[in-house]
N, C-alpha and C positions, 0 to 999 in steps of 0.2 A: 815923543812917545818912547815908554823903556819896553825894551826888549829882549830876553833871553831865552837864546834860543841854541838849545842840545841836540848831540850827534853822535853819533858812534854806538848807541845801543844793536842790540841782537843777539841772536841764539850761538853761541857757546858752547863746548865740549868742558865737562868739569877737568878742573884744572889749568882750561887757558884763558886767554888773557882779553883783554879788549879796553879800550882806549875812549873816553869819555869827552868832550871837549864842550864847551859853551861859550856861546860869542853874546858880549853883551852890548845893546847901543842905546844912548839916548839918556846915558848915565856919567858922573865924573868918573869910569871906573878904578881909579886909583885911590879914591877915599872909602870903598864898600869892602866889605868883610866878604870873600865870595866861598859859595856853601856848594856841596851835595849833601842831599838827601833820598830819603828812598820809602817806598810806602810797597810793602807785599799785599795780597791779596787778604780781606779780613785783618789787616794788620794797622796801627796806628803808621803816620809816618815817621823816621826815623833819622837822627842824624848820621852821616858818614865821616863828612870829614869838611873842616873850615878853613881857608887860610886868607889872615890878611895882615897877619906876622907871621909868626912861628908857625906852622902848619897844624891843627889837632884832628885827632881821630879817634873814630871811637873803635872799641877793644875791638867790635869784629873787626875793624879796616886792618888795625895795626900790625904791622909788618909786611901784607898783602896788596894794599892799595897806596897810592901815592897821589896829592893835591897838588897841582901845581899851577901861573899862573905866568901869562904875558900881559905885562900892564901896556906893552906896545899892540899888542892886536886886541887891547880889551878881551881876551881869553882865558878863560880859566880850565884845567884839564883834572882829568881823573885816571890813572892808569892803573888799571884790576888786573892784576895776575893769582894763579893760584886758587879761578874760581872754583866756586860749590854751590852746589843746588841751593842751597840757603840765600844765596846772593839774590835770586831770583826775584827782581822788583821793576816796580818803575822807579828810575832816577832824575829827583830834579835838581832844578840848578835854582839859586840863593844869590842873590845878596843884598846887602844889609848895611844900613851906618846908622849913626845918631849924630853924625854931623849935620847943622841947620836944619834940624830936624830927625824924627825916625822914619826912615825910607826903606821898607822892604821889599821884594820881587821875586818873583818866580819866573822861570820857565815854566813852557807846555809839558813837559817830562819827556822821556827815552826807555824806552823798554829793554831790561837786560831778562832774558832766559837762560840757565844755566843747568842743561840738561843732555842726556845719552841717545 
């Protein structure tokens, strides 16, 4: 059974930071693309940021958020500094191959608040 399951969400002071993390099981997790994404309120959901080469982000992440990823704890992280209200979502967690197959999964999501 695949599993991904997200931590580190909460409420926030704009401008700092907090630490995303996602443990995946039940997966080869060194062949998946692993993702954040993020869906606000009335909002479609959104990418963040992928890595399973070269890290991509999208414009809001860029320069503020960082993908990273331990193929030894099957973990993938997110580190947000620099937050803004804007940031304000639920974040899930992704991943994905098309090896023997197209296999995608989600996380339950992680609530970030980013507010005074």
């Amino acid at each position: 059974q695949v599993q991904l399951v997200e931590s580190g969400g909460g409420l926030v002071q704009p401008g700092g930071s907090l630490r995303l993390s996602c443990a995946a099981s039940g997966i080869i997790f060194e062949i998946y693309t692993m993702g954040w994404y993020r869906q606000a309120p009335g909002k479609q959901r959104e990418l963040v940021a992928t890595i399973g080469g070269p890290p991509n982000y999208a414009d809001s992440a860029k320069g503020r958020f960082t993908i990273s990823r331990d193929n030894a704890k099957n973990t993938v992280y997110l580190q947000m500094n620099s937050l803004k209200p804007e940031d304000t979502a639920v974040y899930y967690c992704n991943s994905h191959t098309e090896s023997y197959g197209v296999h995608d999964y989600w996380g339950q999501g992680t609530q970030v608040t980013v507010s005074s």
